[in-house]
N, C-alpha and C positions, 0 to 999 in steps of 0.2 A: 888887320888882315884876318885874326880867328874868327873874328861877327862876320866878315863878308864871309869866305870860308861856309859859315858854319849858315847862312843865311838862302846861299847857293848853291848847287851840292851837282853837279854832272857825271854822268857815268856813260863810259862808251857802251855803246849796244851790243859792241861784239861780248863783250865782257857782260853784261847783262845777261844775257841772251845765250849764254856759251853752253847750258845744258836743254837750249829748246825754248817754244814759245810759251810752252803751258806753264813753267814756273810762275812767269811774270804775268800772265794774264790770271795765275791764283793773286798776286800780292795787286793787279785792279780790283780783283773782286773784292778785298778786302777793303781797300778806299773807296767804292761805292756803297756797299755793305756801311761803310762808319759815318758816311755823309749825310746825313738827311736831307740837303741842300746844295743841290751842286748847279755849278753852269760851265755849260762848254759853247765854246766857237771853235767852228770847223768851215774854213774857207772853201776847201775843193774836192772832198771826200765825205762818205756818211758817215755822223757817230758812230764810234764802233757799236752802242747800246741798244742801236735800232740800226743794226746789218743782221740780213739774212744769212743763214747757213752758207749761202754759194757767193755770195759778197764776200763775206769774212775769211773763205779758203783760198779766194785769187789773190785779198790783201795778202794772208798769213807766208802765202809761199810766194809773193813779192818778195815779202820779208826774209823768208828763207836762201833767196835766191840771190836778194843784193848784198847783204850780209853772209856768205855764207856758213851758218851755223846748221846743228844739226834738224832732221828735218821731222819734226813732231806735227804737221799742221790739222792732222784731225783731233788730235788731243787742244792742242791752242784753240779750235774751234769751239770745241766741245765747253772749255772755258770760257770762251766769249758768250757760248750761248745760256751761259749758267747765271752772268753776271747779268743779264737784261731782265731776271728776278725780281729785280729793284723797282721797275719799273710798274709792277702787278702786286707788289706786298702791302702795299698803304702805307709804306713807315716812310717814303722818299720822295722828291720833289726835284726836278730839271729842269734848268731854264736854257734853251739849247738856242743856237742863231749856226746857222748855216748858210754860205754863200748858193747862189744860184750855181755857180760852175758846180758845185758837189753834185748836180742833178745830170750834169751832163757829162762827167769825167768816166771815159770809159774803162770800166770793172768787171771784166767778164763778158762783156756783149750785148747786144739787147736783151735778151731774153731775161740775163742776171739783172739787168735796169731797169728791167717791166718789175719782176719780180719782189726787186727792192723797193721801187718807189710805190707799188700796191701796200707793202708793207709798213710805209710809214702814211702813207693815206688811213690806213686799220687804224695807228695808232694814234696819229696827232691830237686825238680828242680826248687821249687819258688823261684824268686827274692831278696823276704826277709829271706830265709833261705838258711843257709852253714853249711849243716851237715857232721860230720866226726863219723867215729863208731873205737875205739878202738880194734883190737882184742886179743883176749884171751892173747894171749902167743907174745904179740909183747914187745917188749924192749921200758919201759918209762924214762924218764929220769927226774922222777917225784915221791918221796916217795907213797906209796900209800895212795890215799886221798878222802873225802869224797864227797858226790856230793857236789854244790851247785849252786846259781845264782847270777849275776852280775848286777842290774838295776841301772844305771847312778854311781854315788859314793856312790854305798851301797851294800854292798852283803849280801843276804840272806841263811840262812842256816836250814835247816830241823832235827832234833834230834830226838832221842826215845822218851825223855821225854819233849822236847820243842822246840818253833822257836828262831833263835838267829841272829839278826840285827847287821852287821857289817860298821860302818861306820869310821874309826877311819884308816887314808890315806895312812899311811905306811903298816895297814895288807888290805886294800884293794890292793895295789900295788902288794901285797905277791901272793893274788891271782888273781889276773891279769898275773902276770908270769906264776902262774900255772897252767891256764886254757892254755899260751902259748903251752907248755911243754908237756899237755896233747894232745891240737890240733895238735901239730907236728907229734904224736906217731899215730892220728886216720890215716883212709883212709877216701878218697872223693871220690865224683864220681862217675864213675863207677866201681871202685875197694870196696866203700864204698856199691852200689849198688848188689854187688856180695855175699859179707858179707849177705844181706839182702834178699838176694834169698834162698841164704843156708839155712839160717834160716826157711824161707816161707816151704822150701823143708821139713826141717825135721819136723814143727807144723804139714803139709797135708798129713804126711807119704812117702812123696816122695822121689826117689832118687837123693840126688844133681848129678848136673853135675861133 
């Protein structure tokens, strides 16, 4: 019971989160900051690493709002925009998969959806990022599973009702396959980039190609 225990670790949010969002978006920045190698899957929303200013403040005060905890969301912002550092330093490396719905899940309206997905068009081509986007209707070879993050030998997990700390080797490995399985399933590149025009096209009313 202590290994499992000490292997799994959950914390409710409200409890987390009881003095605001900025504390806990300093203790991400620190786990990206220690990472030099990290991978996330994020099925139906943007990394938070590569959210824009106005993305990140519709999340933050989601989060304010369903939780009701106190409401810091330009500071939590201000913290989220601090941690995507990582991404421009040369010391870090992300290997990211994202499903297609994150393209189309609406955050703000179109404007915030024009604006975000410009924003990871800028980016997809840096160094320390290897993004792949899932689409809709593509064949996984991966039970359907929830998002999460992989920093050094820990993976982190996001819940309705709380955060849950995975360190315990054999279900870390679990999801290390799984984030394989999933990567396999994304597109890259510029097939991944096409994905992300369509999307552009349909938040600006435009017609895709």
């Amino acid at each position: 019971m202590d290994n499992g225990q000490s292997a799994t670790r959950a914390t409710p949010w409200q409890e987390r989160l009881a003095a605001g969002t900025a504390a806990v978006q300093d203790e991400v920045i620190r786990w990206y900051q220690e990472t030099p190698h990290g991978q996330a899957y994020v099925p139906d929303m943007i990394w938070g690493t590569l959210q824009t200013e106005a993305y990140a403040t519709v999340i933050l005060g989601q989060v304010v709002d369903f939780l009701k905890i106190p409401d810091d969301v330009p500071a939590g912002v201000d913290r989220r925009m601090r941690r995507q550092q990582v991404l421009y330093d040369g010391e870090h490396r992300y290997d990211v998969v994202l499903g297609e719905q994150a393209l189309y899940t609406n955050i703000g309206g179109p404007a915030v959806m024009v604006e975000q997905i410009d924003r990871i068009l800028r980016d997809i081509d840096l160094p320390s990022l290897t993004l792949g986007v899932i689409p809709a209707a593509a064949p996984v070879n991966m039970l359907p599973a929830h998002g999460f993050n992989v920093h050094g030998d820990e993976v982190h997990l996001e819940l309705v009702s709380s955060s849950l700390n995975v360190t315990e080797p054999s279900e870390v490995g679990l999801y290390r396959d799984a984030f394989r399985r999933l990567d396999g399933a994304a597109l890259h590149g510029d097939a991944a980039k096409g994905l992300l025009r369509k999307a552009r096209a349909f938040w600006s009313g435009q017609r895709p190609d």
